[in-house]
SEROKOL-236144 format. One record per residue (C-alpha): x, y, z. Coordinates in steps of 0.02 Angstrom, whole numbers, padded with zeros to 5 digits, always signed. Layout:
! residues N
XYZ/...
END
This chain:
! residues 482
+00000+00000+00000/+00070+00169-00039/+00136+00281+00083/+00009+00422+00150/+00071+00603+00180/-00007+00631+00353/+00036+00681+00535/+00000+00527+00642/+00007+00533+00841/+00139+00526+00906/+00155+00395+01058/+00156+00562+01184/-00003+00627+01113/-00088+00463+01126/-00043+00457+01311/-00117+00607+01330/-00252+00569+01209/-00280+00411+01331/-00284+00534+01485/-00396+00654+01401/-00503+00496+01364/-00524+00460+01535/-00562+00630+01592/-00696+00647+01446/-00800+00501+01513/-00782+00550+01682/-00870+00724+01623/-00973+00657+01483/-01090+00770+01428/-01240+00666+01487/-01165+00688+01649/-01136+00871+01646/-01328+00903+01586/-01386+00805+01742/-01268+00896+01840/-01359+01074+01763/-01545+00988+01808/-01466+00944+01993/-01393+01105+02034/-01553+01178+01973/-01668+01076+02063/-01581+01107+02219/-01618+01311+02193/-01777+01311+02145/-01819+01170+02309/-01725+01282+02400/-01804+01420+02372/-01966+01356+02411/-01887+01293+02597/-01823+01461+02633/-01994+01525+02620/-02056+01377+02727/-01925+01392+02845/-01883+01539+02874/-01990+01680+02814/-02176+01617+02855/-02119+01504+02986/-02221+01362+02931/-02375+01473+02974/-02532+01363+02977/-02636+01481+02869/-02553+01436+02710/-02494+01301+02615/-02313+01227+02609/-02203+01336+02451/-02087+01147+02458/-02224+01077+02364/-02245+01231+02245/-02045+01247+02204/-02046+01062+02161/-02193+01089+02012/-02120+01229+01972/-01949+01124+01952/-02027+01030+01839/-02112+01168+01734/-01936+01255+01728/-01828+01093+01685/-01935+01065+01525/-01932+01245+01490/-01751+01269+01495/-01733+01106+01400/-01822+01189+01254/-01720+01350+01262/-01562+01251+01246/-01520+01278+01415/-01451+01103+01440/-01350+01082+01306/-01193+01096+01367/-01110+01047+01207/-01191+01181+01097/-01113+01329+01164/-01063+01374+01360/-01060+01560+01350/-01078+01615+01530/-01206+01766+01485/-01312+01676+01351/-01344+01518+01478/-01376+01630+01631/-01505+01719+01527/-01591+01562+01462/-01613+01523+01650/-01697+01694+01680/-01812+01668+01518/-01849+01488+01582/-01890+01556+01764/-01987+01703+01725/-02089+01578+01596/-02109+01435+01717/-02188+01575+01854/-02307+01610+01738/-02374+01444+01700/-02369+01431+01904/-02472+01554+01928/-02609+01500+01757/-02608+01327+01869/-02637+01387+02024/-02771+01497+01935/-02843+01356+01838/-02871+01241+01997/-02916+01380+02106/-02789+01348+02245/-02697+01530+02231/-02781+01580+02386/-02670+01458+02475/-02535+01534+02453/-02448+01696+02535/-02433+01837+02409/-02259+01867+02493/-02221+01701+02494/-02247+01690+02311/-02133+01866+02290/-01986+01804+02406/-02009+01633+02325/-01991+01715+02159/-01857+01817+02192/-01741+01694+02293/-01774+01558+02136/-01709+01691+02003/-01557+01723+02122/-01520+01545+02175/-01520+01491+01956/-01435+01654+01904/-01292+01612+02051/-01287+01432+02031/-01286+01445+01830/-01150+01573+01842/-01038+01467+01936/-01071+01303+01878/-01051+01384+01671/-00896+01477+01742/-00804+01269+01787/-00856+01226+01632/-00780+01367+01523/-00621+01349+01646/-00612+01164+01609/-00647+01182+01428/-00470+01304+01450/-00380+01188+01540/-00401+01055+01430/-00473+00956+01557/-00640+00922+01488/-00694+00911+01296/-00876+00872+01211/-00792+00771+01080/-00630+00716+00993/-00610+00745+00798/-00478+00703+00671/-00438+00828+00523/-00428+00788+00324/-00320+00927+00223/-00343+00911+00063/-00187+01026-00013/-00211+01111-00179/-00119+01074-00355/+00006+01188-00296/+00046+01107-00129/-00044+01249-00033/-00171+01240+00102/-00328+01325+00157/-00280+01420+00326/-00257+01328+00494/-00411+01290+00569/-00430+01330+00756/-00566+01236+00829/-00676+01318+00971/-00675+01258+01148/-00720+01067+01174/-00667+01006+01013/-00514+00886+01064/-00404+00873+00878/-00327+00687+00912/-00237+00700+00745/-00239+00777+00576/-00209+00700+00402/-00141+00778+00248/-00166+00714+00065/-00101+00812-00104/-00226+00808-00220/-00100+00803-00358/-00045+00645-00310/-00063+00490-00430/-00101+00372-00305/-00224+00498-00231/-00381+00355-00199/-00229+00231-00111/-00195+00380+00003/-00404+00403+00048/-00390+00213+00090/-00239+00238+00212/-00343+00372+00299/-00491+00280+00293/-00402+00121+00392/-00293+00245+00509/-00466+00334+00566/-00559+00164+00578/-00437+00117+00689/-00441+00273+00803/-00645+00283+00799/-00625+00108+00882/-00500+00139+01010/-00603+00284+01037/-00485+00435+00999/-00617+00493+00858/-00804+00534+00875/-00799+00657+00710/-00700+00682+00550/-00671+00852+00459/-00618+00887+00286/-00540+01070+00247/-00531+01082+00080/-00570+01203-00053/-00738+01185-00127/-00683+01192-00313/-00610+01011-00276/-00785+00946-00266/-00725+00800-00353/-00586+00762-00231/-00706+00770-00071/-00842+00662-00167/-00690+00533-00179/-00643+00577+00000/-00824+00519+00064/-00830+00378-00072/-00702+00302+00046/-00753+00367+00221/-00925+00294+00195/-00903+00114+00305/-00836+00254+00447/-00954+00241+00598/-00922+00442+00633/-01004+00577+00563/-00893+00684+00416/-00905+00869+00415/-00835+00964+00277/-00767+01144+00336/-00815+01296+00250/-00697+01377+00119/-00630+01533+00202/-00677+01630+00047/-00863+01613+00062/-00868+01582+00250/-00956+01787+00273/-01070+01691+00138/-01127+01556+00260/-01149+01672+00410/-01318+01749+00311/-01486+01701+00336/-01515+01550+00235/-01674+01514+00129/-01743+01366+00037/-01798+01411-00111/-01854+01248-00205/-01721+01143-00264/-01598+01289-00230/-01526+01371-00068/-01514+01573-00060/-01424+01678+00072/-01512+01835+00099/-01365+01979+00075/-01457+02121+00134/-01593+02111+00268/-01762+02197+00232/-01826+02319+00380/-01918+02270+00516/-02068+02223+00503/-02225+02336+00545/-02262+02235+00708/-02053+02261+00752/-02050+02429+00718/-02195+02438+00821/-02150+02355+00950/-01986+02442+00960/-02085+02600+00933/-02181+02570+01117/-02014+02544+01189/-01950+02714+01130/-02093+02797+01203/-02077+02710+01391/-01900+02725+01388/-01880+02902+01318/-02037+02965+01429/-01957+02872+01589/-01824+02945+01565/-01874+03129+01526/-01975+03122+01682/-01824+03045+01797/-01679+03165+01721/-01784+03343+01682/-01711+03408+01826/-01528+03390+01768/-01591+03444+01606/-01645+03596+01679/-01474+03637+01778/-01377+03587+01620/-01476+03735+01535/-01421+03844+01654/-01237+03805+01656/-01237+03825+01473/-01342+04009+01481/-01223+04081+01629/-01057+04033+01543/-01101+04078+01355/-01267+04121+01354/-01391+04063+01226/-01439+03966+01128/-01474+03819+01255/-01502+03678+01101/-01397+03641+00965/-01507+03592+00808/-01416+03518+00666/-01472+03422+00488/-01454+03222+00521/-01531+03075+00399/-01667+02978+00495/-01756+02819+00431/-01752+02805+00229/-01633+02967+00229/-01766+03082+00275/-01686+03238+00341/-01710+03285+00525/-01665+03418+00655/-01563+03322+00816/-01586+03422+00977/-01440+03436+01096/-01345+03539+01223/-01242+03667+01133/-01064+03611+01195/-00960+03713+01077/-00944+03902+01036/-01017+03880+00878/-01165+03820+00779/-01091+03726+00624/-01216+03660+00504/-01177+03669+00330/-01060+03575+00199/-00906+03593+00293/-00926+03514+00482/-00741+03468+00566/-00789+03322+00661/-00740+03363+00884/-00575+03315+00928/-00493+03275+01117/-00453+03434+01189/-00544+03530+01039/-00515+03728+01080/-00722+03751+01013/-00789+03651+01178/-00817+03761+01322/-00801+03721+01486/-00963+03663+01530/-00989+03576+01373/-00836+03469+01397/-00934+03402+01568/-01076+03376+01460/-00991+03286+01330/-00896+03193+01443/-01059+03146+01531/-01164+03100+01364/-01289+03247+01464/-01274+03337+01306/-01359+03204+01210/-01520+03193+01316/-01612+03343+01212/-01635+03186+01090/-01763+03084+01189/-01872+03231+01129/-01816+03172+00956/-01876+03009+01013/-02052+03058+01065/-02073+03146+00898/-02042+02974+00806/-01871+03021+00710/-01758+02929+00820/-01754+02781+00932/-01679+02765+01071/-01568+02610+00998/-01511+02626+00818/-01363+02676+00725/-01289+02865+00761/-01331+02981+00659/-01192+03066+00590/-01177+03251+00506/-01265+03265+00317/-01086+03310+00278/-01003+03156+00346/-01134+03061+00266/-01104+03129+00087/-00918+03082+00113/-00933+02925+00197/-01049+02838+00074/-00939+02878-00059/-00803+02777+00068/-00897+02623+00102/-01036+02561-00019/-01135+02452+00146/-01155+02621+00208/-01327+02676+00159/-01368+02529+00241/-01371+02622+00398/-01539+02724+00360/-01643+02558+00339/-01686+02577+00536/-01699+02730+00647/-01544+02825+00714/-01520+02791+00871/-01430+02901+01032/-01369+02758+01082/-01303+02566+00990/-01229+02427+00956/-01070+02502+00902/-01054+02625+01053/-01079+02493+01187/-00938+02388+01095/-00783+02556+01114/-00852+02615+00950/-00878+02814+00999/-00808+02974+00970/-00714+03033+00815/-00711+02924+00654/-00545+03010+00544/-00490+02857+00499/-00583+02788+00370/-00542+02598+00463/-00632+02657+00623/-00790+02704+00502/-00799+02550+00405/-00799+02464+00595/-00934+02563+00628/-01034+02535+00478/-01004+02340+00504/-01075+02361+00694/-01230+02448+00635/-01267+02327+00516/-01252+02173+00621/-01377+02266+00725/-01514+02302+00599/-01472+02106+00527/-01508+02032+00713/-01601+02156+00784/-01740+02104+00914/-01818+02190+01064/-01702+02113+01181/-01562+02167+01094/-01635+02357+01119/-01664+02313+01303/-01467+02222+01334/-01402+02385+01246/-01485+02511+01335/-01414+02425+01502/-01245+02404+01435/-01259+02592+01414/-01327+02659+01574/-01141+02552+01651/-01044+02623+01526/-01082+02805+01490/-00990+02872+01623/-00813+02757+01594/-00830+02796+01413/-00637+02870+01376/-00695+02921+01208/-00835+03022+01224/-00751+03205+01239/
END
């Protein structure tokens, strides 16, 4: 049999390959999932005794919450199983599973309370009970999730735990060149990786080799998947590839090409006998832009009513130090390019609206005093929830930059129209991620522009909600706004 061109274990790695083996079936997957429904149980159960126990004292007037947190166990297990929240192989990001916990909480208290309502027992039960019980379940999950996702990521780092062990086909080009190195993500234990040249004669004697090197390892149980990277234009060289890999009791997963990888990230679509990737996202929806249109008005008139009187004392600063005007109006493009007036604290000595607007620098000599605390604050920004109210921003969106910056950035970067298929917002998904302040650089635009539009391409009300908490923490440690 001919000679294969591979890298083979060497007798070190398949020590440790043993090792890891051992490891991996001590913290099998199956076992880490009952772990999750254990540590869970235990929060929600405990919950219910601490309102037993020690807030209503056992109190003969109402019924035992022990009882209560063990249906409502049951309600939450099945609803966190259908949110993914137990599959520990599909993901362990420490903020995604913590809020599939809350979602699966705050769902399985509501189908508590339509039972208790359906069989007529909810005057058994303490109204405070039910509160504290409530309360000290979402803390008990959102603690014990937290720590018990934290181990796993740590593991995962360590190398001490891994969801599954897969062995790597190259398939290198005509020229001898190969796609580039493939990292795999956390969990995925690479036990050994393969190369074959394509070019080579005997090309369907080296598949063979492969083929009886991985049957061996899927036996000994170093190999639970197989992965081809290869360029797609060798269809015919993969098709041989799986001609041979076919007896293989493992499944075989052929890597993207990095050249259409962005491709594959899109929405995909079935049309017929055909697959299409949807390159540009409509706009929402009436019934999103709706829905996001109620949360602009709570949030904007919350907030009007909570911070009016630090509106007012920023419009006195600004009238004893330079006098009027209070409000800076300038031209912006709103939804569909539609022209608009923003609204916001004048911060500079001068009004600049026209063709020609120099964009504010660190230490620019136009800010005055007071304006540089309300720059530095974002105060000079809240004139815009009035903007908000009106319906020509929202209070999550893209920024809306100078008509001026627009005419010379969409010359720049041809996604950047984009931008106007949504609302500008005062706030977004690029600020929150350290993408504020000046734009010069034509770089820091075009990461801008790609931030915006992975916003409007995922958008959901949630996503308005996490962003408008990630920037009440960070507007004041914000070292770019200025």
């Amino acid at each position: 049999m001919a000679s294969v061109d591979m890298q083979i274990v060497s007798p070190r790695t398949i020590k440790r390959s043993h090792s890891s083996r051992r490891i991996w079936r001590r913290y099998a997957p199956e076992i880490l999932t009952t772990g999750l429904l254990v540590v869970d149980g235990l929060s929600i159960i405990g919950a219910g005794c601490l309102v037993d126990g020690f807030i209503l004292r056992r109190s003969a007037l109402f019924a035992d919450f022990a009882e209560v947190a063990l249906v409502a166990f049951i309600f939450y297990a099945l609803v966190n199983r259908w949110f993914g929240g137990y599959s520990v192989s599909g993901g362990v990001g420490v903020a995604a599973r913590c809020g599939k916990a809350v979602g699966a909480w705050v769902v399985s208290l509501l189908l508590l309370f339509l039972a208790a309502f359906m069989f007529k027992v909810g005057d058994q039960y303490s109204r405070l009970g039910a509160c504290i019980f409530a309360l000290a379940g979402l803390g008990g999950l959102s603690v014990a999730n937290l720590v018990v996702t934290r181990f796993i990521v740590e593991q995962l780092r360590r190398g001490r735990l891994a969801f599954g062990r897969v062995q790597t086909i190259t398939l290198e080009s005509l020229t001898g060149s190969r796609l580039p190195a493939w990292t795999p993500p956390l969990g995925l234990d690479v036990t050994a990786n393969h190369a074959i040249a394509i070019s080579s004669p005997d090309f369907e004697d080296r598949c063979r080799s492969v083929r009886d090197v991985l049957q061996r390892q899927i036996a000994a149980g170093n190999c639970d998947q197989v992965f081809i990277s290869a360029s797609w234009r060798d269809r015919d060289h993969v098709e041989a590839l799986l001609r041979e890999f076919g007896p293989l009791p493992a499944p075989v997963l052929l890597l993207s090409d990095p050249s259409l990888s962005e491709l594959c990230r899109q929405r995909r679509v079935i049309l017929g006998d055909r697959v299409g990737f949807e390159l540009q996202s409509a706009p929402l929806s009436q019934l999103d832009r709706g829905a996001k249109r109620i949360l602009d008005v709570c949030v904007a008139s919350a907030a009007i009513a909570l911070l009016s009187p630090l509106m007012l004392l920023a419009s006195v600063a600004i009238v004893l130090e330079s006098g009027f005007p209070i409000v800076f109006r300038q031209d912006r493009r709103g939804f569909g390019g539609i022209p608009f007036k923003i609204l916001k604290f004048r911060s500079m000595t001068v009004v600049e609206n026209g063709a020609d607007v120099p964009q504010a620098k660190r230490n620019d000599a136009r800010v005055t005093l007071v304006g540089r605390i309300l720059r530095r604050s974002s105060i000079d920004e809240l004139p815009q929830l009035f903007n908000v109210l009106k319906g020509e921003m929202s209070i999550v969106g893209p920024r809306p930059h100078a008509m001026a910056h627009d005419d010379y950035y969409d010359g720049l970067i041809e996604t950047y129209a984009f931008r106007h298929h949504v609302k500008p917002g005062i706030t977004g998904w690029a600020q929150v991620n350290g993408l504020r302040g000046a734009t010069e650089a034509p770089g820091a635009m075009r990461a801008r522009v790609e931030h915006d539009l992975w916003y409007i391409n995922h958008w959901s009300i949630w996503l308005d909600i996490w962003i408008i908490f990630k920037t009440a923490f960070k507007v004041l440690a914000d070292d770019n706004a200025y």
